[in-house]
N, C-alpha and C positions, 0 to 999 in steps of 0.2 A: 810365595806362599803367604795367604794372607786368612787370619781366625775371623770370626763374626758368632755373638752371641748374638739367636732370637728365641726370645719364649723359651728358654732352655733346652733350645738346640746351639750344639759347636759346631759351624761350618767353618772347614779347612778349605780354603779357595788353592785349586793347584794350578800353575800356568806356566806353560813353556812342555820338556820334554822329562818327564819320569823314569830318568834310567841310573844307569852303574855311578855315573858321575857325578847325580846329584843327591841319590838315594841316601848316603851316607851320613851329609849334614840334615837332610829332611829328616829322618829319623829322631837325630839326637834332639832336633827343635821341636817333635810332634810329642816324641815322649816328655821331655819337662813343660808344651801346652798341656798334654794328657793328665797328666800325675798334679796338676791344679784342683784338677774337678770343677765342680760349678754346673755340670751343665746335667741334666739326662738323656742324651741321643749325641751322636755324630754324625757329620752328611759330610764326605768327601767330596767336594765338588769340582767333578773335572771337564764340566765347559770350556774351558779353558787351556786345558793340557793336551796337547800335538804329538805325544808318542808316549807310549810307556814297555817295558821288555820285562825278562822274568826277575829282576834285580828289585821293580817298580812292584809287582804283582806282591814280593815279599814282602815287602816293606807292607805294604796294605794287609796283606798275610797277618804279620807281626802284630800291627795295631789292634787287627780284630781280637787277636788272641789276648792280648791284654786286656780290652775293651770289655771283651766276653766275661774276662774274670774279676772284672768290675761292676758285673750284671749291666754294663750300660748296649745299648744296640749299634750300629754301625751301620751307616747306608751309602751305598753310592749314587751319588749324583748329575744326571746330566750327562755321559759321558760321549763327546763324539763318534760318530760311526768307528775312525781307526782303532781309538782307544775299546770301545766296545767290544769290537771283534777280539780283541789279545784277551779284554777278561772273559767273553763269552768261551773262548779255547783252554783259558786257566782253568776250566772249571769253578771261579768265585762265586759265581752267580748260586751255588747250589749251596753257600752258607749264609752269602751276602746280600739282601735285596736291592736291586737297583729301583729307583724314584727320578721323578724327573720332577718333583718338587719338594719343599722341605714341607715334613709333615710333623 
């Protein structure tokens, strides 16, 4: 996982697999990035990431929700076909916009 400030967007670089086993330390790392501020927008960026299952779906769940009550927005970006397909089936897409660039 890697942060990048532009123009007052926070992209979260994700890479590898989003699941049960890694979900848990991602969290606690995103939440104390989170709880900094600095930025107005979030871009999840998951070119990079090669699976994710419902464990991955929450964790992104959990950020928006906090994100939300931050008034800040939350996008997801880039996500490969496989990764797609699981949030296209989560139903995310109907709170979360996905981009395929940072705006």
């Amino acid at each position: 996982m890697k942060f990048e400030l532009i123009r007052g967007s926070l992209i979260i670089r994700l890479a590898g697999d989003l699941d049960h086993a890694r979900a848990g330390l991602w969290r606690k790392t995103l939440d104390k990035v989170l709880s900094l501020g600095g930025f107005e927008r979030v871009f999840f960026d998951f070119s990079k990431t090669t699976f994710i299952d419902s464990t991955g779906v929450g964790l992104i769940l959990g950020r928006y929700k906090l994100l939300k009550s931050l008034n800040k927005p939350l996008f997801i970006l880039s996500p490969p076909d496989s990764v797609d397909k699981v949030l296209k089936v989560s139903g995310i897409y109907t709170i979360i916009n996905k981009v395929n660039e940072v705006i």
